[in-house]
C-alpha positions as CSV (number, residue, x, y, z in Angstrom):
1,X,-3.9,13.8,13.8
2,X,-2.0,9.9,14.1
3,X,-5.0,9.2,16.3
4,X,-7.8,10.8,13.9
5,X,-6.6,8.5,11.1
6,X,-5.8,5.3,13.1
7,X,-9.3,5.5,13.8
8,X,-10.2,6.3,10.3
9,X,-8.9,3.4,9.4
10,X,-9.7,1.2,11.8
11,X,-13.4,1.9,10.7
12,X,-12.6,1.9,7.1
13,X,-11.3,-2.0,7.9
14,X,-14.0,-2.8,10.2
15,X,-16.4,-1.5,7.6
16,X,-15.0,-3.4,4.6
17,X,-14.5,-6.7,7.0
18,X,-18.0,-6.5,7.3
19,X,-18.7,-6.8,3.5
20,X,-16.6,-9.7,2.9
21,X,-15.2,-13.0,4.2
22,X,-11.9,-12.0,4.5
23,X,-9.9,-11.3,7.9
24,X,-9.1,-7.6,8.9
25,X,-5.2,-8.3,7.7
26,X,-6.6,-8.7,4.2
27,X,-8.9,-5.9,4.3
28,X,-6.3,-3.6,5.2
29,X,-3.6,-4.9,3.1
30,X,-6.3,-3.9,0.1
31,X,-6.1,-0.2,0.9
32,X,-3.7,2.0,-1.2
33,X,-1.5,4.0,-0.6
34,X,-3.8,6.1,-2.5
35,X,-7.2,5.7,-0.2
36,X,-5.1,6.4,2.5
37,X,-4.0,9.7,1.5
38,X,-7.4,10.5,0.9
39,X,-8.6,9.2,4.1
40,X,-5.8,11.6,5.9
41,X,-6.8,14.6,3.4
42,X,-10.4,14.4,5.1
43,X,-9.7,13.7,8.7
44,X,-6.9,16.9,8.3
45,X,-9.7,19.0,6.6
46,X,-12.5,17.3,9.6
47,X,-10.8,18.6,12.2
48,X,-9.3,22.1,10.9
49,X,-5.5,21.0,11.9
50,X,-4.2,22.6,8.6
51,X,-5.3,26.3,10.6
52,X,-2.3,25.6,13.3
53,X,0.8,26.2,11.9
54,X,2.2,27.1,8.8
55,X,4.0,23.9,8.6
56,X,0.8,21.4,8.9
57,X,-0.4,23.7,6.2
58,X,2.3,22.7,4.1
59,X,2.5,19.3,4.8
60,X,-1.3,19.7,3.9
61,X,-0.6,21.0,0.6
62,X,2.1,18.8,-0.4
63,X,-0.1,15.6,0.2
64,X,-3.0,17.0,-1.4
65,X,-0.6,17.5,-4.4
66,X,0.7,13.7,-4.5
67,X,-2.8,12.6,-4.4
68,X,-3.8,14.7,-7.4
69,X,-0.4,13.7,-8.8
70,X,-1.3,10.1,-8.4
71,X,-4.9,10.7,-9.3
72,X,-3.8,11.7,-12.8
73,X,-1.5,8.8,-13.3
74,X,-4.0,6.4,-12.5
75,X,-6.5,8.0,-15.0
76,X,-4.0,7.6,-17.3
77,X,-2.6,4.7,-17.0
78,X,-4.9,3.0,-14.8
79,X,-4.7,-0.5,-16.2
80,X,-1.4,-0.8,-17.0
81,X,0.6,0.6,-14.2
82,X,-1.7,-2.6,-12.5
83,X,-1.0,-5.0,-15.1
84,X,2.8,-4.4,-14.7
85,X,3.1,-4.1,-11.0
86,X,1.2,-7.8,-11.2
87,X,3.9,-8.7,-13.6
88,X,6.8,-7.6,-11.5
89,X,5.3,-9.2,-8.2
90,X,4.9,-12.7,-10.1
91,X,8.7,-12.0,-11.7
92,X,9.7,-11.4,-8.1
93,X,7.9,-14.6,-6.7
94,X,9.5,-16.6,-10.2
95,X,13.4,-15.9,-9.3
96,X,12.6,-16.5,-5.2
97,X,11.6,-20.1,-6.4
98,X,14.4,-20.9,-8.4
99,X,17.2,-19.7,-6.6
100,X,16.2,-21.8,-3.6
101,X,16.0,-24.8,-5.9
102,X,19.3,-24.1,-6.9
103,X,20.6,-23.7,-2.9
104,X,19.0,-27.0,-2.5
105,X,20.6,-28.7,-5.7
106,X,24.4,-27.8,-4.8
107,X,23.9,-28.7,-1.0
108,X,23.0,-32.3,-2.2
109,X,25.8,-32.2,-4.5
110,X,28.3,-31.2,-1.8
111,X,26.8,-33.7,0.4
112,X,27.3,-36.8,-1.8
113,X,31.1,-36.0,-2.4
114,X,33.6,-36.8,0.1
C-alpha cells in the first residue's frame, strides 16, 4: 500500500510541476492533508487491500470517516478556518522576529558593559 501511494504521489507532483513554474518541493508542500487522504482512499479501493484483513478494513473505514469529517468542515467553514490558519502562521512568523531582535539587543548591551 506505502508503495501504491508514494507512487500516487509522486505522479500527482510530477503532474502538477508540469502545470506550473514551481519546483517539486512546492508542489508537494501544496497538497493537503486532505488530497492526500483522498489519494490513499483510491489507491486502497484500486487495488482491493481493504478485502485482506479485518484490520485494513478498519483502518479503511476510519480514514474514510476523517475525510468525510474534514470534508464537512471545510464546507462549512471553508474560508475561515483558511483565513485564521493564515493569521496564526503570520502571528507565528511576527513573535519569531521579535524575540530575536530582543536576543540581539541584550547581547549588545552585555557587551558594552564591563
Amino acid at each position: 500500500i506505502e508503495q501504491a501511494v508514494n507512487e500516487q504521489l509522486e505522479a500527482e507532483v510530477l503532474t502538477r510541476s508540469s502545470h506550473s513554474s514551481k519546483t517539486s518541493y512546492a508542489v508537494s508542500a501544496d497538497l493537503s492533508e486532505m488530497e492526500l487522504k483522498k489519494i490513499l482512499i483510491e489507491k486502497i479501493e484500486g487495488n482491493k487491500s481493504i478485502q485482506r484483513s479485518d484490520a485494513q478494513r478498519n483502518l479503511y473505514k476510519a480514514l474514510v470517516e476523517a475525510y468525510e469529517s474534514d470534508k464537512i468542515i471545510l464546507d462549512s467553514y471553508g474560508e475561515n478556518v483558511t483565513l485564521k490558519r493564515r493569521r496564526d502562521d503570520d502571528a507565528d512568523k511576527d513573535e519569531e522576529t521579535s524575540a530575536g531582535a530582543d536576543r540581539g539587543t541584550k547581547r549588545r548591551r552585555e557587551g558594552k558593559e564591563p
